[in-house]
Steps between C-alpha positions, in 0.01 A plus 500: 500500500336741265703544193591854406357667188745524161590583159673221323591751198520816711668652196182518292341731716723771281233418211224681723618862399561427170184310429296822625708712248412258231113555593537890538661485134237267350214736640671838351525273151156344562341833542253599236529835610871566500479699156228753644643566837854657345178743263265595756491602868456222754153661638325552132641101455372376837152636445484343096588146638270263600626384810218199595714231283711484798800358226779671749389391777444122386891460387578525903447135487741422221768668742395287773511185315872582383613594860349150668693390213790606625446425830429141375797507289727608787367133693333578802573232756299413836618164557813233427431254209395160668739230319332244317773255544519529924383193687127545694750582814788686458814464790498702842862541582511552883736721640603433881690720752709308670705767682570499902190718545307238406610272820332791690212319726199727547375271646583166461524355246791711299419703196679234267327225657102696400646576140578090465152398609342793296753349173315160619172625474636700190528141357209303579296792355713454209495133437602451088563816464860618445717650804822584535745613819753763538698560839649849514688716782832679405486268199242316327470115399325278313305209714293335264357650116162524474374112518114342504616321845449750749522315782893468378515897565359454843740286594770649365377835669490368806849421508597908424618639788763757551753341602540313147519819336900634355431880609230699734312819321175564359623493108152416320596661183762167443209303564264635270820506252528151568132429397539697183741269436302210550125615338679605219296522165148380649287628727514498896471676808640594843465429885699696710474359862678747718470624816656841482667679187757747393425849416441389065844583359567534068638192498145327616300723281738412215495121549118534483480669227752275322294184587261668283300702746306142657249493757594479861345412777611581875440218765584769853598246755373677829331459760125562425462822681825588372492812225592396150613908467852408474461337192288744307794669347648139359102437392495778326806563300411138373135563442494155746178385654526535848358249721501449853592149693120386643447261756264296260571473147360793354832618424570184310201507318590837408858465372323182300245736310769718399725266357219351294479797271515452079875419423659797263667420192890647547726613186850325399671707871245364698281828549113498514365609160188725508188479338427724270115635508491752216208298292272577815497808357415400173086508554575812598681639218274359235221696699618853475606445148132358399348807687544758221310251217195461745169585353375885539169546607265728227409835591114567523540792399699430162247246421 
């Protein structure tokens, strides 16, 4: 998932304006000229001067090297800030539908029954390596937290089955609520094995958001000329991965690469921090505001 472009101190942006009003004022009070230009008209003046010095047109750079300061000072941000404490593998929380449309057969065997031997797969590929299992329908609950045996969360997810679960409904907001819950303060992401979903509602944008905006991955349990279209809309108000059931386990492999990304470092309410990239732009800066000492070339003709 490509992380979106940001300001961590939008506010400072305010500075631009005022740092071109403090060059425009330095060059009127920096102007050797100011005295004659209020005594003698501008064309007599303009054809006096010397104009080959270029001095005007080498303070540009000064203003440039003050505005990248600003930008750097507002913190430019292109990625989260990996955490230094995080283990080498950070927990995949899975998420499984276990609603009455998963019983459907299409064919044989039912949807349920694929998403428990892709969760087995799921855990051989992730031998050692943290996983955890959530069963959701009108209500979500917690199988297992995120545990190195992963053979433990196949078996226990091939015991989930409709009929075990309180209410029908498709509520995978609760469930992702009830992951925030349990990744709280470290770093972690999301599974969502599903076969269908609701049209994304607040409430599952909100609980998102609230879990500190994690990434999430979409397991569609289908058949494999099924379409996935039906849930682009929950992919995408999510900014999920979307990945289709396979017959082999390219899928798997997949959902494995994902989850391997750098863990993020999270503040005290559990929300990814971001990394701030101003001093890229510090080369930069110190650039344009070494431009106007370079070295100027003799004129032939002076010599």
């Amino acid at each position: 998932m490509t992380e979106p472009f940001q300001f961590l101190r939008p506010a400072a942006l305010l500075l631009a304006p005022v740092v071109v009003l403090l060059w425009w004022l330095w060059q009127r009070r920096a102007d050797p000229l100011r005295g004659w230009r209020a005594q003698m008209d501008p064309e007599i003046l303009d054809a006096l001067v010397d104009h080959s010095s270029g001095g005007r047109r080498r303070a540009w750079p000064t203003l440039a090297a003050w505005l990248f300061g600003v930008l750097a000072i507002a913190g430019p941000s292109w990625r989260p800030e990996p955490s230094p404490f995080a283990e080498d593998s950070t927990p995949l929380v899975i998420l499984l539908k276990a609603d009455l449309s998963m019983d459907t057969p299409d064919p044989e065997p039912s949807r349920i029954e694929r998403a428990q031997l892709k969760i087995r797969d799921l855990a051989e590929a992730r031998t050692g390596q943290p996983l955890g299992l959530i069963a959701y329908s009108g209500s979500a609950h917690l199988v297992l937290p995120p545990t190195k045996d992963t053979t433990a969360v196949a078996t226990m997810a091939s015991e989930i089955s409709p009929d075990i679960m309180p209410e029908p409904g498709d509520r995978a907001d609760l469930a992702i609520a009830r992951a925030a819950r349990l990744l709280k303060n470290q770093a972690g992401s999301l599974l969502i094995v599903t076969d269908t979903a609701s049209a994304p509602t607040h409430a599952l944008v909100e609980s998102w958001k609230n879990a500190g905006s994690p990434d999430v991955q979409i397991l569609a349990i289908a058949p494999p000329a099924a379409s996935v279209e039906p849930l682009e809309p929950l992919a995408k108000s999510l900014r999920a991965t979307l990945v289709p059931m396979s017959t082999d386990d390219e899928d798997i492999d997949e959902i494995v690469r994902n989850a391997a990304r750098t863990p993020v470092a999270r503040d005290a309410e559990g929300k990814a921090r971001r990394k701030d990239d101003g001093y890229l732009l510090v080369p930069l800066i110190a650039a344009f505001a070494l431009l106007p000492f370079r070295r100027e070339t003799p004129n032939p003709s002076e010599s």
